[in-house]
N, C-alpha and C positions, 0 to 999 in steps of 0.2 A: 504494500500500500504506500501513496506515494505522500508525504506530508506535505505542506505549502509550502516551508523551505527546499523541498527538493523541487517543487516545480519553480522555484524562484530563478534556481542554479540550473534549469533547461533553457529559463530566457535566452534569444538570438540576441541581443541587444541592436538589433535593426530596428534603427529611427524614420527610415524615409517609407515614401510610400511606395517602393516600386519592391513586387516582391523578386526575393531570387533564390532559387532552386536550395538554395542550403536550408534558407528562413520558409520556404515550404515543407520542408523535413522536418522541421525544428517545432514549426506550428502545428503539424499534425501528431507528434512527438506528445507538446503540451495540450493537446486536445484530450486525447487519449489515458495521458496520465489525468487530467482532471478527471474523466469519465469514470476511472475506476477510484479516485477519491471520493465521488459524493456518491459511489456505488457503495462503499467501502460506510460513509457516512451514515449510509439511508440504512443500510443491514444494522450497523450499531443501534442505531436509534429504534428500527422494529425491535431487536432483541431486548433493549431497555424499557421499552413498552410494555413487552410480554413479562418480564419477571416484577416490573411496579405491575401491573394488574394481578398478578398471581400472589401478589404479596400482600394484598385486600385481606380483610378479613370474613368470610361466606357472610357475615352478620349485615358489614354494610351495604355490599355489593345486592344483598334481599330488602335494604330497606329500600335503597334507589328503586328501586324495581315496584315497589311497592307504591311509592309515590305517582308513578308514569301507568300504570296497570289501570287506575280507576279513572273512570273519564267524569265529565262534569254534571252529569244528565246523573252518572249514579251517585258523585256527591252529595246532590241536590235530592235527592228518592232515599239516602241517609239521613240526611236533616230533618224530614219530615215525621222521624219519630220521638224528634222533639216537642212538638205541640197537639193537641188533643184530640181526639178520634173528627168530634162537632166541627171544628175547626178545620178540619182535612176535608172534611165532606163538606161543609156552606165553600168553600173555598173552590172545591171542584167544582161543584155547582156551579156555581158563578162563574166559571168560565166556560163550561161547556153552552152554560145560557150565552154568553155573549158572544160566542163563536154559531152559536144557530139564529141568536138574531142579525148578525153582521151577511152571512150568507144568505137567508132571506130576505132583506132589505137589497142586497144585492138580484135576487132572483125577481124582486118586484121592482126594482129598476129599470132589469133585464125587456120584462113585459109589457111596462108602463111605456119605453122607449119604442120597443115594435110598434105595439098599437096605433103612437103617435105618428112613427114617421108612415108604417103603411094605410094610415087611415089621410093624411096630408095629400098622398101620393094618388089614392083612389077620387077622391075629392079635387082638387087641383089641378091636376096632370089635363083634364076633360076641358077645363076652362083655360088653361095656357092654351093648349094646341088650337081652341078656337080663335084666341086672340090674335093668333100668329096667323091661322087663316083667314081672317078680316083684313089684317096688315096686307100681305102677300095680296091678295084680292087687290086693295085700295093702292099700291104699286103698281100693281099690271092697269087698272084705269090708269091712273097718271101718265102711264110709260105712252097706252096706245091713244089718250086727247095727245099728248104733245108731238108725237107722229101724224097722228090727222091732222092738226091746226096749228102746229107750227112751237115754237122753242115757249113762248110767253101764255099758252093757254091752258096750261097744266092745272090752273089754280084760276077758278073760277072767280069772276070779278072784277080781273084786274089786278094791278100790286096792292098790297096790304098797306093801306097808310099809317104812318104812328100813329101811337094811340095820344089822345087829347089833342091832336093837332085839327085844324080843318084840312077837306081831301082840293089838291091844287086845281086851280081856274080851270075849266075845258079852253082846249084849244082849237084855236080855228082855223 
């Protein structure tokens, strides 16, 4: 195994940047000796691991475990043989009451909102499409006076005068 002073005394002592064939020998040399030092490192340091955990005592290494084993749901399902039977049950109760009126208030929301939009849709829907066919209708006149009688008679009357004004003098 190689320590850091031996790889110190592998140094090329090449400063510049052009490499050469010796200082390529030399760096793959030092590569290699590093490779098998933090090989050398990493084996140490598993094997110091394995005998500090072996050197636990089974007592604490079961309390950890102990700790991490129970989840929080069953913490909580242990507490509760703290307080008295009435009290577990008004308690249940009342939640399971508000969990069925939350979900039925939901399910008549659900309903309330159908009813509305498809009763909107039935009712409505009948009187749009007429309107739209009265427009469309009152268009196609416009289009076919102003083809018969020319660009100005689309609009029966004449121009529309302002309002409050008197309509201008005829002319002669």
């Amino acid at each position: 195994m190689a320590t850091l002073t031996e790889l110190a005394d592998l140094d090329s002592g090449v400063a510049s940047s052009e490499a050469t064939p010796e200082s390529q020998t030399t760096a793959e040399e030092t590569a290699k000796a590093v490779g098998k030092a933090v090989e050398a490192a990493a084996a140490q340091v598993s094997s110091a691991e394995e005998k500090e955990v072996s050197t636990l005592p089974e007592d604490e290494d079961e309390d950890e475990d102990e700790d991490f084993d129970e989840s929080f749901a069953e913490r909580v399902w242990g507490l509760t043989e703290m307080f008295p039977e009435c009290l577990r049950t008004g308690s249940a109760n009342a939640v399971s009451s508000s969990v069925r009126l939350v979900k039925g208030a939901y399910d008549l929301s659900r309903q309330v909102v159908w009813i509305a939009v498809s009763t909107s849709i039935l009712l409505f829907a009948p009187v749009m499409f007429e309107i739209e066919r009265l427009n469309v209708e009152e268009m196609m006149k416009q289009d076919r006076n102003r083809l018969v009688l020319g660009p100005g008679s689309a609009m029966s009357g004449g121009p529309p005068a302002a309002p409050g004004l008197m309509p201008p003098p005829p002319t002669r």
